[in-house]
mmCIF file of the N, C-alpha and C atoms, coordinates in Angstrom:
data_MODEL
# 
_entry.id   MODEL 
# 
loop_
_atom_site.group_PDB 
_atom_site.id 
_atom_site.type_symbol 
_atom_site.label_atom_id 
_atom_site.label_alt_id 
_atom_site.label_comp_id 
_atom_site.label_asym_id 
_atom_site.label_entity_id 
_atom_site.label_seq_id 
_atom_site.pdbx_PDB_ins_code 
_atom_site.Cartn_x 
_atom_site.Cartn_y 
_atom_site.Cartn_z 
_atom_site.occupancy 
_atom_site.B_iso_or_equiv 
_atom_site.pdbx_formal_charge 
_atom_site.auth_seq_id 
_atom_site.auth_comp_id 
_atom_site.auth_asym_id 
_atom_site.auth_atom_id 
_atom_site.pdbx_PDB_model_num 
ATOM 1   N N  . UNK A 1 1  ? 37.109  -9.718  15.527 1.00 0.00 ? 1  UNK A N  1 
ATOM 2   C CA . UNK A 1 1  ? 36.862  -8.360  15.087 1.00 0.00 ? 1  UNK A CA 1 
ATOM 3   C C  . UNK A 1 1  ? 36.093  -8.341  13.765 1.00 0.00 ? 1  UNK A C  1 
ATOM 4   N N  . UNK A 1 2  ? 36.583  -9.503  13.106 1.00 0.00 ? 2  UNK A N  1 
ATOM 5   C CA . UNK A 1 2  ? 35.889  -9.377  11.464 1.00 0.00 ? 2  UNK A CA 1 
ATOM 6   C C  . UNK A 1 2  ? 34.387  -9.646  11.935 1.00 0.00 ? 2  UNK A C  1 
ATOM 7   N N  . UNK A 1 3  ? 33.541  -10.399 12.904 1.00 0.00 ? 3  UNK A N  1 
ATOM 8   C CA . UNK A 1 3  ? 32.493  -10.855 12.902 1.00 0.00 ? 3  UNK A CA 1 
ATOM 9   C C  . UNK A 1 3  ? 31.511  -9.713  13.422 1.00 0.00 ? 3  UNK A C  1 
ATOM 10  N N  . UNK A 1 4  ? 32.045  -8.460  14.247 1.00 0.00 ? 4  UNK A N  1 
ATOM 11  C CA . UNK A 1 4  ? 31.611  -7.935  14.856 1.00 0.00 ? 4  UNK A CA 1 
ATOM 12  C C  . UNK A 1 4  ? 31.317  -6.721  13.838 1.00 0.00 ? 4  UNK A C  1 
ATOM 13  N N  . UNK A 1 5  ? 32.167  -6.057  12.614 1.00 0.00 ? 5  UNK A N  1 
ATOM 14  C CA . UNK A 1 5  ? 32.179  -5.304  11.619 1.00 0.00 ? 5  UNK A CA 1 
ATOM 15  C C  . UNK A 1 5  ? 31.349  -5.880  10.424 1.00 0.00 ? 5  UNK A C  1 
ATOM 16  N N  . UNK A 1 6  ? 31.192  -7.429  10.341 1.00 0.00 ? 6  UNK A N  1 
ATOM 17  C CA . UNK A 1 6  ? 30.245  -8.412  9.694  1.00 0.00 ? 6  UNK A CA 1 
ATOM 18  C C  . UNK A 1 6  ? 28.495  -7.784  10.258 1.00 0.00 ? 6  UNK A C  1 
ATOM 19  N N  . UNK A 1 7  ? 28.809  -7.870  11.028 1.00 0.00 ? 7  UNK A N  1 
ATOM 20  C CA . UNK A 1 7  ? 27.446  -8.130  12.353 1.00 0.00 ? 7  UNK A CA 1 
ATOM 21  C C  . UNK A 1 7  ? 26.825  -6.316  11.764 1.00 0.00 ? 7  UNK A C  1 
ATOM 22  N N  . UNK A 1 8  ? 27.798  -5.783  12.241 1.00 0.00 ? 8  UNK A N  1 
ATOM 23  C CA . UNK A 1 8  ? 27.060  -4.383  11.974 1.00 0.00 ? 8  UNK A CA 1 
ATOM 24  C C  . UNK A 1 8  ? 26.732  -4.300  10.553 1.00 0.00 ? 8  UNK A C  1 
ATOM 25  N N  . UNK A 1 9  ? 27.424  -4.040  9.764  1.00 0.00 ? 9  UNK A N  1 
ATOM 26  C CA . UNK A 1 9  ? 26.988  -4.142  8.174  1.00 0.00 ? 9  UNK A CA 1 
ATOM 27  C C  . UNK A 1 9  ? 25.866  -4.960  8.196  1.00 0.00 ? 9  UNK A C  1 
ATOM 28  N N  . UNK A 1 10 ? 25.252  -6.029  8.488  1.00 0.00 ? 10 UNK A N  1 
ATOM 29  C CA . UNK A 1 10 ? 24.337  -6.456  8.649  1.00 0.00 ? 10 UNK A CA 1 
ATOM 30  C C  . UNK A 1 10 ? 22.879  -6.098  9.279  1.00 0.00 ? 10 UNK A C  1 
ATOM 31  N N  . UNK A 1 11 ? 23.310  -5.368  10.357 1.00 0.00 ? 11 UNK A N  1 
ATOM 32  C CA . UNK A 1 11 ? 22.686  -4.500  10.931 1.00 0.00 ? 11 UNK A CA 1 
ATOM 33  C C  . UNK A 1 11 ? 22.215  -3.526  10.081 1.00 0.00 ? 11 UNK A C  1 
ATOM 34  N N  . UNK A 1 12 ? 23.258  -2.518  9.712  1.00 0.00 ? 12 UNK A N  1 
ATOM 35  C CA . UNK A 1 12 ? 22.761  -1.508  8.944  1.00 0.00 ? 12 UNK A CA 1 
ATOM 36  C C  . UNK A 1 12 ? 22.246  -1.611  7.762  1.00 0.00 ? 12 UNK A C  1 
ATOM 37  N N  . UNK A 1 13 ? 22.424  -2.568  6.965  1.00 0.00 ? 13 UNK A N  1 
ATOM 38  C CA . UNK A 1 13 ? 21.739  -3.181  6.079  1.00 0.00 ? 13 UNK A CA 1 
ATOM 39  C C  . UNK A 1 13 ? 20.461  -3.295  6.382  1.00 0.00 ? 13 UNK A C  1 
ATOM 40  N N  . UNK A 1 14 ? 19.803  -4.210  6.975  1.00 0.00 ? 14 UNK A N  1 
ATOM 41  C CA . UNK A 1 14 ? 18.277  -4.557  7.477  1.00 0.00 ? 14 UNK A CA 1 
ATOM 42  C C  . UNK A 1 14 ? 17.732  -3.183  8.275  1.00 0.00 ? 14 UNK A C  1 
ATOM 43  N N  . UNK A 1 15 ? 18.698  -2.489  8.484  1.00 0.00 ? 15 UNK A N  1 
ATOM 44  C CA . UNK A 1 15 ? 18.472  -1.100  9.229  1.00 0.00 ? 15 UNK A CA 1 
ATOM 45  C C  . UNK A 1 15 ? 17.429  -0.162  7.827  1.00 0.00 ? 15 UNK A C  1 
ATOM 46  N N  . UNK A 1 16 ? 18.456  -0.215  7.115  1.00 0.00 ? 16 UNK A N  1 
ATOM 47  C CA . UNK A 1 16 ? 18.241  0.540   5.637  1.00 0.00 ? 16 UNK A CA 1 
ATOM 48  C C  . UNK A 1 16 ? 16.874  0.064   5.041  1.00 0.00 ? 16 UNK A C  1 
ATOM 49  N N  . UNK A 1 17 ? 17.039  -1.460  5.098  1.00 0.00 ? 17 UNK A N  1 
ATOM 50  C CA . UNK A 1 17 ? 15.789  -1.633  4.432  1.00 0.00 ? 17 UNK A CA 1 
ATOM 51  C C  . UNK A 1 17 ? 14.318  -1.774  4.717  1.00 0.00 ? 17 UNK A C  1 
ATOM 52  N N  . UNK A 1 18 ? 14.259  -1.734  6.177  1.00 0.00 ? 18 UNK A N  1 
ATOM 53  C CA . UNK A 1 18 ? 12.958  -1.777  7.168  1.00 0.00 ? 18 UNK A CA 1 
ATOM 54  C C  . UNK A 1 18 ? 12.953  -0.271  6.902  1.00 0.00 ? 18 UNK A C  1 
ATOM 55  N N  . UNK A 1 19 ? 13.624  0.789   6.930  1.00 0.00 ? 19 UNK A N  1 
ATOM 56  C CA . UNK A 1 19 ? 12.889  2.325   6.362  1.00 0.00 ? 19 UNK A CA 1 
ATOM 57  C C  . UNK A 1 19 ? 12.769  2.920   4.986  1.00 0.00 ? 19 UNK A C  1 
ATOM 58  N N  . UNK A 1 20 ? 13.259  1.976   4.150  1.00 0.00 ? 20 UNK A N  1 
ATOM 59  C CA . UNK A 1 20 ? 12.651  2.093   2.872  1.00 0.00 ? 20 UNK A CA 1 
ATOM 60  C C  . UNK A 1 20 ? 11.438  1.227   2.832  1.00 0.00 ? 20 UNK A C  1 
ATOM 61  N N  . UNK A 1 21 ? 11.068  0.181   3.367  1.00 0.00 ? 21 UNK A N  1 
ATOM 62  C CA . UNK A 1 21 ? 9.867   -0.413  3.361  1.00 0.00 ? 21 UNK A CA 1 
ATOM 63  C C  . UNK A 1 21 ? 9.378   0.470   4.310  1.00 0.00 ? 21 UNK A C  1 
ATOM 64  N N  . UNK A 1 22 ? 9.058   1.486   5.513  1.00 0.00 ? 22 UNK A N  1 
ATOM 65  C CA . UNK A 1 22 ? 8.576   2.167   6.321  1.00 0.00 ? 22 UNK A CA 1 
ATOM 66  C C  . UNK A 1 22 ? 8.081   3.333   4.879  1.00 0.00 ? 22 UNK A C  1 
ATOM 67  N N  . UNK A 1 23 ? 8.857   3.695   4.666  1.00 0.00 ? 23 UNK A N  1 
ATOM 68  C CA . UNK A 1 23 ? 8.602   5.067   3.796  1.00 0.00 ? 23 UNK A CA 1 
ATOM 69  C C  . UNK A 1 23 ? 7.974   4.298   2.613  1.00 0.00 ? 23 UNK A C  1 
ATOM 70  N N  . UNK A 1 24 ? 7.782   3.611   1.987  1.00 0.00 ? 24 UNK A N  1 
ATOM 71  C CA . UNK A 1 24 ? 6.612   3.171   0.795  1.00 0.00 ? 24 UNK A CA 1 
ATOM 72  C C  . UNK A 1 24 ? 5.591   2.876   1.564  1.00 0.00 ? 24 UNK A C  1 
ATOM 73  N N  . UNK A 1 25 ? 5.106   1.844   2.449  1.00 0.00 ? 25 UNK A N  1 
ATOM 74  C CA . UNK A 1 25 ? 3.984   2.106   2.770  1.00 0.00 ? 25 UNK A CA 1 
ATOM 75  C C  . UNK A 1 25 ? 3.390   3.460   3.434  1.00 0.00 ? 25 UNK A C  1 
ATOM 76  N N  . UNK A 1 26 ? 4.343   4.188   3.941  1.00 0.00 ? 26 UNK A N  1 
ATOM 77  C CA . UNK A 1 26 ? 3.601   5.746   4.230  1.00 0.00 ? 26 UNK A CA 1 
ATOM 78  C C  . UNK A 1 26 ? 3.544   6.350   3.034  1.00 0.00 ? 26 UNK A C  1 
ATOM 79  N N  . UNK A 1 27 ? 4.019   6.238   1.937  1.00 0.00 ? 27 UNK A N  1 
ATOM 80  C CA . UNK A 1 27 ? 3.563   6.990   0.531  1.00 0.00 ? 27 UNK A CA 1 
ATOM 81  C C  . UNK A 1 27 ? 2.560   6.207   -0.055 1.00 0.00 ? 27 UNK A C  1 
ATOM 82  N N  . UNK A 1 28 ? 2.061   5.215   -0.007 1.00 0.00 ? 28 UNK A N  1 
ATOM 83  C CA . UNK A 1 28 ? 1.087   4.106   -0.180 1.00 0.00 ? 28 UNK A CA 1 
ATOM 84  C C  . UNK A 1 28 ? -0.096  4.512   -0.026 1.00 0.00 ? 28 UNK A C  1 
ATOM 85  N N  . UNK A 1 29 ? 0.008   5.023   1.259  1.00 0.00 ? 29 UNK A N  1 
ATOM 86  C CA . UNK A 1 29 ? -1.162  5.133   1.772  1.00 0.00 ? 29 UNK A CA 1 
ATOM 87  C C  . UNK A 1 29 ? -1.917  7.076   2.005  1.00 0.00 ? 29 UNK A C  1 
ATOM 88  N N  . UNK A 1 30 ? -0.766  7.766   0.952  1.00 0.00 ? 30 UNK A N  1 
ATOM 89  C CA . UNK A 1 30 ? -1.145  9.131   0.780  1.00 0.00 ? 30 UNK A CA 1 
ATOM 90  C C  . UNK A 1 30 ? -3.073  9.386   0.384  1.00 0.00 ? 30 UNK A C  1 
ATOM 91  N N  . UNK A 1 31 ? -3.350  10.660  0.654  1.00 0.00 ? 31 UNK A N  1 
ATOM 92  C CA . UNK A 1 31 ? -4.942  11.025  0.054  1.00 0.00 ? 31 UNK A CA 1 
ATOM 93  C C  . UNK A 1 31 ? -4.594  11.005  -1.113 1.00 0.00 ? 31 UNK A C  1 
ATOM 94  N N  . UNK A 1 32 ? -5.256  10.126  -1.908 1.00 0.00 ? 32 UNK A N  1 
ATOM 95  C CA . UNK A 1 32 ? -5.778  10.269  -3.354 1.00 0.00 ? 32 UNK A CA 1 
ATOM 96  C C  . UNK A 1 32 ? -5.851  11.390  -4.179 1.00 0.00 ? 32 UNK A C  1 
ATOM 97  N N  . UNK A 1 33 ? -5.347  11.864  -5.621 1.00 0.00 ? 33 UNK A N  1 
ATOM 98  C CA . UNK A 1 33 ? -5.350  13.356  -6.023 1.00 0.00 ? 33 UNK A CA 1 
ATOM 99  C C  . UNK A 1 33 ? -7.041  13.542  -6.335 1.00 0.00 ? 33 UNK A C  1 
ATOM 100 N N  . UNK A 1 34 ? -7.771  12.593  -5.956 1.00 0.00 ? 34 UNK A N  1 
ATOM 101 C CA . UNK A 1 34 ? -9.052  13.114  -6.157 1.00 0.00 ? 34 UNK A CA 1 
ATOM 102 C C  . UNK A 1 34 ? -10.086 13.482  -5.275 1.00 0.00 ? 34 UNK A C  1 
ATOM 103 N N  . UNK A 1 35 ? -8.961  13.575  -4.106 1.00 0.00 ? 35 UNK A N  1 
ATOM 104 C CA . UNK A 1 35 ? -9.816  13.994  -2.649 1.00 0.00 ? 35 UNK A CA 1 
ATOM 105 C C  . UNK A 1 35 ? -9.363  15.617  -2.689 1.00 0.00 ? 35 UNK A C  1 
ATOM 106 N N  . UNK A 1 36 ? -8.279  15.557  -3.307 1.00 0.00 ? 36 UNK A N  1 
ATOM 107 C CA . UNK A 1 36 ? -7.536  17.051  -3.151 1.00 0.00 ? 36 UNK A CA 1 
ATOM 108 C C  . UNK A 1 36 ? -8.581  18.191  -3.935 1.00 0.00 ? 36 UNK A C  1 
ATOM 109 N N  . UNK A 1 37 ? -9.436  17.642  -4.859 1.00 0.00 ? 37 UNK A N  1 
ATOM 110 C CA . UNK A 1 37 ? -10.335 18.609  -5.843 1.00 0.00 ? 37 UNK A CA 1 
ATOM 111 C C  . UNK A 1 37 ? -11.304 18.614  -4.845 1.00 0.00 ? 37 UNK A C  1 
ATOM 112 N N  . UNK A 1 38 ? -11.679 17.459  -4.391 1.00 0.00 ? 38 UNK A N  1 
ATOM 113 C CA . UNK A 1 38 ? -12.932 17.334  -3.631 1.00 0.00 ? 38 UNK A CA 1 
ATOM 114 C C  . UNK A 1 38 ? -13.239 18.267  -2.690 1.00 0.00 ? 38 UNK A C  1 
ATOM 115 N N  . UNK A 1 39 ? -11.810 18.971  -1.603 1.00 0.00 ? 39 UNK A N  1 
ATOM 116 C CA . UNK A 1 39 ? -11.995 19.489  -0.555 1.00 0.00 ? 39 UNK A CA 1 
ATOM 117 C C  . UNK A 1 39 ? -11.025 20.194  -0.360 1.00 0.00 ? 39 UNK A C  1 
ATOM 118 N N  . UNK A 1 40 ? -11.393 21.288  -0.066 1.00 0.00 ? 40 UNK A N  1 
ATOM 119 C CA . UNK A 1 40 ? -10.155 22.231  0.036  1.00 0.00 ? 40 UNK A CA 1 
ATOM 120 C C  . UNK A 1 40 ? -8.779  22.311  0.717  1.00 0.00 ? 40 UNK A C  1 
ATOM 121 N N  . UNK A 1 41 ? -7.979  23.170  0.431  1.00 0.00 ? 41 UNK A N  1 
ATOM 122 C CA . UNK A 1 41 ? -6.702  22.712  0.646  1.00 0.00 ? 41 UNK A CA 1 
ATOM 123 C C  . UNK A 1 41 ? -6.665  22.982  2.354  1.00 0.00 ? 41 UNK A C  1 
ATOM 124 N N  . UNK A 1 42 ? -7.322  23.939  2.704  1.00 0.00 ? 42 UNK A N  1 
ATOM 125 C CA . UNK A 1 42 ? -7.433  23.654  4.529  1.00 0.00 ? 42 UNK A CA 1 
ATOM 126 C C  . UNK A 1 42 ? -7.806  23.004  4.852  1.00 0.00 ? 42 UNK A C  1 
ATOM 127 N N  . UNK A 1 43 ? -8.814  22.460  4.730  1.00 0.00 ? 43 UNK A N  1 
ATOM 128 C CA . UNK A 1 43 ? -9.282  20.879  5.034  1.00 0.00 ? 43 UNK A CA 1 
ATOM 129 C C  . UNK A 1 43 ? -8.402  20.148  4.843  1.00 0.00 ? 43 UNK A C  1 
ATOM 130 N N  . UNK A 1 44 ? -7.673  19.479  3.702  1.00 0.00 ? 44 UNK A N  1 
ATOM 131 C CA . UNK A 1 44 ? -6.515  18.859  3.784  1.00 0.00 ? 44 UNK A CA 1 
ATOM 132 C C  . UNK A 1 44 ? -5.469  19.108  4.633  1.00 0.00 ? 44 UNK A C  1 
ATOM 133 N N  . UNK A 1 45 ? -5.136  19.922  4.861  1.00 0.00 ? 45 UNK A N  1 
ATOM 134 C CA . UNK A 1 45 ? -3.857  20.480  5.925  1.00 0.00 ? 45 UNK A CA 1 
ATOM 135 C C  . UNK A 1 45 ? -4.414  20.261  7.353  1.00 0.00 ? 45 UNK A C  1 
ATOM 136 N N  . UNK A 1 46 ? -5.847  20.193  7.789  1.00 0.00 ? 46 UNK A N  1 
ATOM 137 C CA . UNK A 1 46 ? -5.926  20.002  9.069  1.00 0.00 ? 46 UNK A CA 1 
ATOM 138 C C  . UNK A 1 46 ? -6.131  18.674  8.786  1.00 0.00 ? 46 UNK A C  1 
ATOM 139 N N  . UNK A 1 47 ? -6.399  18.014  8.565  1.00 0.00 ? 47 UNK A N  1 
ATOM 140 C CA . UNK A 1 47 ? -6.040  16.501  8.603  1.00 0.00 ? 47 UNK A CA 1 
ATOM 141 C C  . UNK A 1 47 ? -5.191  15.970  8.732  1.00 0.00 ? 47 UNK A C  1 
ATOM 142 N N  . UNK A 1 48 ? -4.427  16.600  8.367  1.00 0.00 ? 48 UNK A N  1 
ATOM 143 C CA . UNK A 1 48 ? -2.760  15.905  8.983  1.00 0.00 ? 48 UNK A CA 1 
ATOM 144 C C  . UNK A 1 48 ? -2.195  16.518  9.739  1.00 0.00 ? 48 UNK A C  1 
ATOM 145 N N  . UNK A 1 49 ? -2.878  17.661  10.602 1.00 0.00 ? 49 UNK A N  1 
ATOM 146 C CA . UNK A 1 49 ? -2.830  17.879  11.962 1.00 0.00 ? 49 UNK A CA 1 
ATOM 147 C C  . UNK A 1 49 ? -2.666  16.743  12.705 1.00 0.00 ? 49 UNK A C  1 
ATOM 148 N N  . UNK A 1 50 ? -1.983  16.919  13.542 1.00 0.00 ? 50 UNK A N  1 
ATOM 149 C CA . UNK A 1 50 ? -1.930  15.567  15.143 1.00 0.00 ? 50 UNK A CA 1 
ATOM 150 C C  . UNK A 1 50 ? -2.872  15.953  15.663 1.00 0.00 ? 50 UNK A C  1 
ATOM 151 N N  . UNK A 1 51 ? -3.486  16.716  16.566 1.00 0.00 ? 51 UNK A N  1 
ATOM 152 C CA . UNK A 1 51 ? -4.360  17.000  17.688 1.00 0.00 ? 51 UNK A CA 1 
ATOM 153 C C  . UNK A 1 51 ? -5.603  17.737  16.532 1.00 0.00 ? 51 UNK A C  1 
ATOM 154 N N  . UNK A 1 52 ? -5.695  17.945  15.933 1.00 0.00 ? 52 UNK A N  1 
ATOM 155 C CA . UNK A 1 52 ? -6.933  18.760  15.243 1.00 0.00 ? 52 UNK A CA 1 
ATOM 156 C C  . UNK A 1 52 ? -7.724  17.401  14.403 1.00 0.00 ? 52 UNK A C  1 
ATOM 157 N N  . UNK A 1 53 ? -9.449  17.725  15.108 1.00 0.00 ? 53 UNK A N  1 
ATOM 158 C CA . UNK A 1 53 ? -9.869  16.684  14.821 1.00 0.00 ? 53 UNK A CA 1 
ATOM 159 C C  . UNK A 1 53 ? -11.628 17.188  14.142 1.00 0.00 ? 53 UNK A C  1 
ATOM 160 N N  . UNK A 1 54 ? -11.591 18.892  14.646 1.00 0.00 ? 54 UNK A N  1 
ATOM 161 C CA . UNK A 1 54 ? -12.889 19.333  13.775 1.00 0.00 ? 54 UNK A CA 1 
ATOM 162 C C  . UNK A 1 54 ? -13.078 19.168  12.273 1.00 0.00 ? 54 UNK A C  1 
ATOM 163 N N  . UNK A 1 55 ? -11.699 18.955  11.893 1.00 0.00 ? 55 UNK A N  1 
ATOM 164 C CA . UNK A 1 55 ? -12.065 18.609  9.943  1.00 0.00 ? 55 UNK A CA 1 
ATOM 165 C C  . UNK A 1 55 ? -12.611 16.999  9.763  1.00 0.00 ? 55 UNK A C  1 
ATOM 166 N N  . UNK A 1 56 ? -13.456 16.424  10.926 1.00 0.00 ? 56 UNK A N  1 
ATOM 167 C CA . UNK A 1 56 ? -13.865 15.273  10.304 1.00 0.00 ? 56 UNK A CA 1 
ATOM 168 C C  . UNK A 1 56 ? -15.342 15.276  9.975  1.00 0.00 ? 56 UNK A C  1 
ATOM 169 N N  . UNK A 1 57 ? -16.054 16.646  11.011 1.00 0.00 ? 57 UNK A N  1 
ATOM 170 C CA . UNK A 1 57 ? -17.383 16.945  10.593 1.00 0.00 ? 57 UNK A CA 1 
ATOM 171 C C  . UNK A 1 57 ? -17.804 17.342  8.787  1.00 0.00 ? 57 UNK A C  1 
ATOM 172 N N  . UNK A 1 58 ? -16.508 17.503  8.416  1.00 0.00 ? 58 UNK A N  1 
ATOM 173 C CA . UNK A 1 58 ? -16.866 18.280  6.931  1.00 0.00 ? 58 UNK A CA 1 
ATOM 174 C C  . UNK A 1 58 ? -16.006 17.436  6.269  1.00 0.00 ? 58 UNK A C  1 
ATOM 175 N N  . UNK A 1 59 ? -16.006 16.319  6.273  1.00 0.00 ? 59 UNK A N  1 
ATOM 176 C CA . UNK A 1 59 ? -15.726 15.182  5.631  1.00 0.00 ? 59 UNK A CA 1 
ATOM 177 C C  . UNK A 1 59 ? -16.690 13.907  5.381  1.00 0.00 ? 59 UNK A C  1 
ATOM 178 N N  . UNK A 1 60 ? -17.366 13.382  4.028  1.00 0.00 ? 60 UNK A N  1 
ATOM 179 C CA . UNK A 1 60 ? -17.924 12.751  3.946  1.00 0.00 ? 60 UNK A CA 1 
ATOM 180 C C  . UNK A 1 60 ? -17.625 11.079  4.245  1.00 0.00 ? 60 UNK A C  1 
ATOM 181 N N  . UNK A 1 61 ? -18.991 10.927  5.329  1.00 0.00 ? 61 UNK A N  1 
ATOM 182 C CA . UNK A 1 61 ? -18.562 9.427   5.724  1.00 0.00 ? 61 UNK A CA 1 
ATOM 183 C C  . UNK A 1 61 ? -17.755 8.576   5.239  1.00 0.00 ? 61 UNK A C  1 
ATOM 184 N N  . UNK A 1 62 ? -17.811 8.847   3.620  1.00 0.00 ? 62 UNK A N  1 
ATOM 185 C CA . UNK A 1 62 ? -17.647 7.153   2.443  1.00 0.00 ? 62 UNK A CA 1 
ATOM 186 C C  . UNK A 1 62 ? -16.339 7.899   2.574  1.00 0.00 ? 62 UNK A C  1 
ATOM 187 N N  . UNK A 1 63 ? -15.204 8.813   2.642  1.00 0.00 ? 63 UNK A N  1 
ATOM 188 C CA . UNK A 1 63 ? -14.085 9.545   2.501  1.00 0.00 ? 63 UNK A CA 1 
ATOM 189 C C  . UNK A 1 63 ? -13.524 9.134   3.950  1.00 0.00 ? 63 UNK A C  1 
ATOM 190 N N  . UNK A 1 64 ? -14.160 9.624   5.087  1.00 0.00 ? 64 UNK A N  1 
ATOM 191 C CA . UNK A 1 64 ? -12.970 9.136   6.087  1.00 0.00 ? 64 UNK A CA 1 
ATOM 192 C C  . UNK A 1 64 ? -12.370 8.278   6.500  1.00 0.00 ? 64 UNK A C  1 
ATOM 193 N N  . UNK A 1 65 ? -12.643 7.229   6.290  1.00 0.00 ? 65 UNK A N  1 
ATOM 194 C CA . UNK A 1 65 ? -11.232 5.970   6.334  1.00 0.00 ? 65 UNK A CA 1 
ATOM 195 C C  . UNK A 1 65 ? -10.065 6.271   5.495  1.00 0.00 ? 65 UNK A C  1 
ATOM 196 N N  . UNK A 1 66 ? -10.842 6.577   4.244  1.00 0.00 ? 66 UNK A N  1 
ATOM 197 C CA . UNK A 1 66 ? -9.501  7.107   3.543  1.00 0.00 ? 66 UNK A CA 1 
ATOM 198 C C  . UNK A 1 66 ? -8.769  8.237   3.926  1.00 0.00 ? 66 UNK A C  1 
ATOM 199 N N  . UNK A 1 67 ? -9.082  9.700   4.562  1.00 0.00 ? 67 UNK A N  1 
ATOM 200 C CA . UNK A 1 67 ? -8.500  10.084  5.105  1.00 0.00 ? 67 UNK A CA 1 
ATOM 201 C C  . UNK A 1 67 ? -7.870  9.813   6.447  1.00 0.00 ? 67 UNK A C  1 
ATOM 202 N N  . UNK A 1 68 ? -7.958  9.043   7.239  1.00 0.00 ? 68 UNK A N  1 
ATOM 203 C CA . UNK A 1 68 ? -7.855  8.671   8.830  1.00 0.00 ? 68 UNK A CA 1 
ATOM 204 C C  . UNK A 1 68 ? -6.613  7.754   7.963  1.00 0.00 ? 68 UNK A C  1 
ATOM 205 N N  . UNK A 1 69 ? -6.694  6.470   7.170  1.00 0.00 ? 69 UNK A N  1 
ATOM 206 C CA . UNK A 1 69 ? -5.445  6.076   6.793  1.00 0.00 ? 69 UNK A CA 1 
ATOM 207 C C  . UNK A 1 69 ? -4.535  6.714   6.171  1.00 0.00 ? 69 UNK A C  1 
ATOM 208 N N  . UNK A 1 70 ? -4.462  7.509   5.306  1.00 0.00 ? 70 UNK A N  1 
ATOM 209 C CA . UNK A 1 70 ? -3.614  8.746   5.233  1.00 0.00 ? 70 UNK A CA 1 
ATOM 210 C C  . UNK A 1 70 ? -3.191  9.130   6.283  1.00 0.00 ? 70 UNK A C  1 
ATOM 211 N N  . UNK A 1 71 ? -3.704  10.177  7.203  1.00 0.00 ? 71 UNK A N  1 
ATOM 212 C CA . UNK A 1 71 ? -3.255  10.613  8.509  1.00 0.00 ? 71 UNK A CA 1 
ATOM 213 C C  . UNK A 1 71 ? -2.167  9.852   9.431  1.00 0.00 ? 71 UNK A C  1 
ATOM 214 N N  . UNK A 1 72 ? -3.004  8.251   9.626  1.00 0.00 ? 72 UNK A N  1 
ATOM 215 C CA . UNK A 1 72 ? -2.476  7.525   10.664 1.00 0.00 ? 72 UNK A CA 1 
ATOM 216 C C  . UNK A 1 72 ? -0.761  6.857   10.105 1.00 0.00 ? 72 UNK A C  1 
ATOM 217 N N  . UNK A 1 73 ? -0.877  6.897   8.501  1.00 0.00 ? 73 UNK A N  1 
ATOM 218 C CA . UNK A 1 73 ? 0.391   6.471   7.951  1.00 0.00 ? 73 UNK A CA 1 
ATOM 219 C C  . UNK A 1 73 ? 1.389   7.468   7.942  1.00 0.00 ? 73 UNK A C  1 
ATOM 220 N N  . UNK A 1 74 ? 0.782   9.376   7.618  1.00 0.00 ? 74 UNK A N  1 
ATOM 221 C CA . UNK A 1 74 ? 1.774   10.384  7.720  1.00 0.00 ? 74 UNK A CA 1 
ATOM 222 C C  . UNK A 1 74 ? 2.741   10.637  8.685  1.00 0.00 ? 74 UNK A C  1 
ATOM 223 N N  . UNK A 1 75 ? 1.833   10.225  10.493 1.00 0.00 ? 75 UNK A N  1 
ATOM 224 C CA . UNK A 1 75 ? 1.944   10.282  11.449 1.00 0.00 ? 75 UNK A CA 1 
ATOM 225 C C  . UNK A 1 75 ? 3.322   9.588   11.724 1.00 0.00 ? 75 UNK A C  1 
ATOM 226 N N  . UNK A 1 76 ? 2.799   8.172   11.449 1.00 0.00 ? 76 UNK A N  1 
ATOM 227 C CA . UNK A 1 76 ? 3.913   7.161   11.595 1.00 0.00 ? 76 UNK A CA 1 
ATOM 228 C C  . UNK A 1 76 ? 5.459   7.832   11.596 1.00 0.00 ? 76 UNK A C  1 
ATOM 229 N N  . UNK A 1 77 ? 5.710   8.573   10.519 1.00 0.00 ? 77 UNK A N  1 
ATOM 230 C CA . UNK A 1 77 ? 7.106   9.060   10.556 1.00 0.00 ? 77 UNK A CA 1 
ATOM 231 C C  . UNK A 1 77 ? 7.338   10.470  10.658 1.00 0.00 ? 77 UNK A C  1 
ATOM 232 N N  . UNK A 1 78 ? 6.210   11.017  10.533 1.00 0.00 ? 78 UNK A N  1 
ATOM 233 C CA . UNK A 1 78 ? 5.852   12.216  11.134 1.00 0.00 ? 78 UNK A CA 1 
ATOM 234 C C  . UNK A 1 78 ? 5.906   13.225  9.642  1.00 0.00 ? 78 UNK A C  1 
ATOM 235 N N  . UNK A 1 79 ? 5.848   12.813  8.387  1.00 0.00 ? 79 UNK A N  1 
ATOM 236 C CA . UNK A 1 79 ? 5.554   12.916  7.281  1.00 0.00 ? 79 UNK A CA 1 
ATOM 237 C C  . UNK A 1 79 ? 4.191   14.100  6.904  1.00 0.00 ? 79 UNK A C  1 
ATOM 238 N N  . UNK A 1 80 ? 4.268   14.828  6.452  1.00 0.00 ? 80 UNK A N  1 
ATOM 239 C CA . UNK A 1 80 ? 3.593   15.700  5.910  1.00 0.00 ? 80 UNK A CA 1 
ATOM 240 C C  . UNK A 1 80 ? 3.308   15.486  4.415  1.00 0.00 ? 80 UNK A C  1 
ATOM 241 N N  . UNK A 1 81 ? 2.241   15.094  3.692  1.00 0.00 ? 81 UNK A N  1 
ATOM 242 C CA . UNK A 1 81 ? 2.254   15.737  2.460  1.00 0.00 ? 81 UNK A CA 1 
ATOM 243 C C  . UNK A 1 81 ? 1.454   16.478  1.805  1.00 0.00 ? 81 UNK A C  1 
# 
């Protein structure tokens, strides 16, 4: 019985810490506060839309990776910021 109450604590342990490492790299990888001046705050908000994909025409080339990794990290946990 002790190994099995061992076992879980263990569990939940490595449980705990694979989503605190989940949640820093999704804050890691937030838009920059200098994209936020750059482009307006609707533009920002449809970007972290799931299915909305017209805010990439009015996004400059050298900018969308950085936004698309933002997005693709918010997604991950379903994170908004």
């Amino acid at each position: 019985m002790n190994t099995i109450v061992l076992l879980m604590k263990m569990l939940l342990i490595s449980y705990t810490c694979l989503m605190v490492l989940l949640v820093l790299w999704v804050l890691n990888g937030r838009i920059p506060r200098a994209y936020y001046s750059k482009y307006s705050r609707k533009l920002i908000h449809r970007s972290s839309l799931p299915f909305a994909e017209a805010w990439r025409s009015d996004v400059e080339a050298s900018d969308l990776p950085i936004c698309l990794r933002a997005r693709m990290r918010t997604h991950v946990l379903g994170l908004r910021g």
